[in-house]
C-alpha positions in Angstrom: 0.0 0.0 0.0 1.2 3.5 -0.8 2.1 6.1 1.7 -1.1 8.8 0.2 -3.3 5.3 0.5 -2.3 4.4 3.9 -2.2 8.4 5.1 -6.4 7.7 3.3 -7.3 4.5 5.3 -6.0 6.0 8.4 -8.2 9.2 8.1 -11.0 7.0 7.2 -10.7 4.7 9.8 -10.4 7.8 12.3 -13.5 9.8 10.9 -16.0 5.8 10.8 -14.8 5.6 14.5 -16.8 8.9 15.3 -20.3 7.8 13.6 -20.9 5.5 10.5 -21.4 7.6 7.1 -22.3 7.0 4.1 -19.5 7.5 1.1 -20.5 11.3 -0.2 -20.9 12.2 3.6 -17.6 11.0 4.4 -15.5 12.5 1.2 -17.5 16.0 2.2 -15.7 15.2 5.9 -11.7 14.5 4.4 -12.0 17.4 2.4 -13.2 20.2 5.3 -11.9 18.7 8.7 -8.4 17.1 6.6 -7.4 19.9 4.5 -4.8 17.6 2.9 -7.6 15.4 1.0 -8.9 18.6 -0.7 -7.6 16.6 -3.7 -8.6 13.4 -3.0 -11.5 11.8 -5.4 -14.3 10.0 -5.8 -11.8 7.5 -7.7 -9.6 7.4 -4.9 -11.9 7.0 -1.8 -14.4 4.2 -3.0 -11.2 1.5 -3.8 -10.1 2.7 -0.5 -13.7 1.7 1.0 -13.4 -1.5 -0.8 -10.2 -2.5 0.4 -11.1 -1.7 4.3 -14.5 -3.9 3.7 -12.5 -6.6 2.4 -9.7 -7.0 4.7 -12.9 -6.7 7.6 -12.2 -3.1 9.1 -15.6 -2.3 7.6 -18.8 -3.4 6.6 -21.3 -1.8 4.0 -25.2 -1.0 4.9 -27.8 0.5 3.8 -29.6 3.8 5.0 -32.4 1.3 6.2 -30.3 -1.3 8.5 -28.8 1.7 9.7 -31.5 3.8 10.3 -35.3 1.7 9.9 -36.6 5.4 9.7 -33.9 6.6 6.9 -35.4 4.0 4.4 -35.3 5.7 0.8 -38.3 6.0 -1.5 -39.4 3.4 -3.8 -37.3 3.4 -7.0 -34.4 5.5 -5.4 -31.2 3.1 -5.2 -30.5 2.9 -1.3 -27.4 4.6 0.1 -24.7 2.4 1.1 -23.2 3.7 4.8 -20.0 2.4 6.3 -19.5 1.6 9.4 -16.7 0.6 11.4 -16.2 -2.9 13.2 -14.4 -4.6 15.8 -11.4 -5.3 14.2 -11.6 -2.2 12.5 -11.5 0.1 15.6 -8.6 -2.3 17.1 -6.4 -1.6 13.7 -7.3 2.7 14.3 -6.1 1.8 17.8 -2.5 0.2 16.6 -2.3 3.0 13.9 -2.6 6.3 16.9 -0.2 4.3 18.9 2.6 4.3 16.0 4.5 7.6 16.3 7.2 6.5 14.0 9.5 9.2 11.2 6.3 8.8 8.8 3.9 10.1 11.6 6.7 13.3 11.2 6.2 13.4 7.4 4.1 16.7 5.7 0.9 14.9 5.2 0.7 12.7 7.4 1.7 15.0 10.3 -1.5 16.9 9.4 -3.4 13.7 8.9 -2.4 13.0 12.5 -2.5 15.9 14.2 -6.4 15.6 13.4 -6.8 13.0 15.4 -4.4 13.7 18.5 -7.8 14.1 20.4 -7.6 10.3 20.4 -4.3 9.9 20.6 -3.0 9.3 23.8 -0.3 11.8 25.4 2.9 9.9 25.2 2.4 9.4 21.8 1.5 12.8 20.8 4.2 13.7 22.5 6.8 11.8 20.2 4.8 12.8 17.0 5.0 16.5 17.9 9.0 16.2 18.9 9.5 14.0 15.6 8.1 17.0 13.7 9.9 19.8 15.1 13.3 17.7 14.5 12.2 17.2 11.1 11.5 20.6 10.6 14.9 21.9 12.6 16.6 20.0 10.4 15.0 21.3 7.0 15.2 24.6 8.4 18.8 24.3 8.6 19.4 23.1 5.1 17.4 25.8 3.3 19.9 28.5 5.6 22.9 27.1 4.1 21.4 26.9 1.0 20.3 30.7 0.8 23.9 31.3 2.0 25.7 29.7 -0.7 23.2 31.0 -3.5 22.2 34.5 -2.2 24.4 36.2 -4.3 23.2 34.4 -7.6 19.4 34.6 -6.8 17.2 37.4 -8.6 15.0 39.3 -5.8 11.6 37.4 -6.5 13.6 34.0 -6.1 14.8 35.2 -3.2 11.8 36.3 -1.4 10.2 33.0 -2.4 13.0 31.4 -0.5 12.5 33.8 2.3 8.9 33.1 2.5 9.9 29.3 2.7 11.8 29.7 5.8 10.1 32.1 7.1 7.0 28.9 7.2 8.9 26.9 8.2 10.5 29.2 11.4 6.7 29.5 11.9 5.8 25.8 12.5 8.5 25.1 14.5 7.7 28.3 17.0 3.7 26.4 16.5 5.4 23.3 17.6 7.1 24.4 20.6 4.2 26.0 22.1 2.3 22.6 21.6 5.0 21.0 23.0 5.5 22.8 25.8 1.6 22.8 26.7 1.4 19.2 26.8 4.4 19.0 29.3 2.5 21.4 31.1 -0.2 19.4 31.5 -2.8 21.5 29.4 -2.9 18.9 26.4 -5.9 17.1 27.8 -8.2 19.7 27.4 -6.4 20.3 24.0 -7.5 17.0 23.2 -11.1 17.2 24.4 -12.0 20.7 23.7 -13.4 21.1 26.8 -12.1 22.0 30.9 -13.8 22.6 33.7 -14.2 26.3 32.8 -16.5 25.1 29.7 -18.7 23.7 32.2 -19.2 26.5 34.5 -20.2 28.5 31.2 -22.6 26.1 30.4 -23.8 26.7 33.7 -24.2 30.5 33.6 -20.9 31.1 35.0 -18.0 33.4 33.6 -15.6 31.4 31.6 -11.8 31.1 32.6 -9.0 31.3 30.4 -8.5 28.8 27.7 -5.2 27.3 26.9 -4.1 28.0 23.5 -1.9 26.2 20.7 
């Protein structure tokens, strides 16, 4: 399997574990909540889909054995909704838990980092340090690259490579205040959305101060 198909069955997998959908549902969901699937297709997803039913990670219903009240009017062709299974959610499970360098990579840190309110902290931990290393080190190259080439570089070029570091600089500053809130403790309620302060708001109370990313 391909690294883009893996990076797919993983964000799949992740998204079936919330609530079954059915295939347009779930394409509409990889392309707002996972930026990095904007140009993923209809092509792409459905042999995905196939693949994950066949190996037993999912199994295809209709609107109606989902949902007796959801069943489609005579003549339409009934939606087909996926759901996650047993084995399914155990394979998510082992996936979260890897925090290897391709857990570090572009898309697949982003792919990741989608789901780190599942993930537990140890392991967010080492995916977050991965990808600051990653990105130390890239940073460094492109520096001693504009060093040796500055003086052969027309202005736009070099701008663009400006704005390239400069991105980069700005991921790893992203990354160290991520890093630094889970050591703090605060990446729970990262994870969850929600502290104790939610809840007196909810409550009629005034709301504390939120830890930020």
């Amino acid at each position: 399997m391909s690294k883009r198909s893996g990076i797919l069955e993983f964000a799949v997998l992740g998204l079936l574990r919330e609530s079954p959908m059915h295939g347009y549902e779930l394409r509409k969901r990889l392309n707002t909540s996972l930026g990095v699937f904007r140009a993923f297709s209809y092509g792409t997803l459905y042999p995905c889909l196939k693949t994950l039913v066949t190996q037993g990670w999912l199994v295809e219903e209709t609107a109606a054995d989902a949902d007796p009240l959801a069943a489609p009017l005579a003549g339409r062709r009934a939606k087909i909704v996926y759901r996650l299974t047993a084995a399914g959610k155990e394979h998510f499970e082992e996936l979260l838990a890897h925090s290897g360098p391709d857990a570090w990579e572009d898309e697949h840190f982003a792919a990741r980092f989608a789901f780190f309110g599942q993930t537990s902290k140890d392991v967010r931990m080492r995916v977050l340090e991965g990808r600051r290393s990653r990105l130390e080190e890239r940073l460094e190259k492109m520096r001693a690259s504009l060093a040796r080439t500055r003086e052969r570089l027309d202005d736009y070029t070099l701008e663009l490579q400006r704005h390239g570091m400069e991105s980069v600089e700005r991921e790893v500053r992203w990354l160290n205040e991520l890093i630094e809130t889970e050591r703090a403790g605060r990446g729970e309620r990262l994870a969850t959305g929600r502290d104790d302060n939610d809840n007196n708001q909810e409550n009629g109370g005034r709301p504390g101060d939120r830890g930020t990313a």
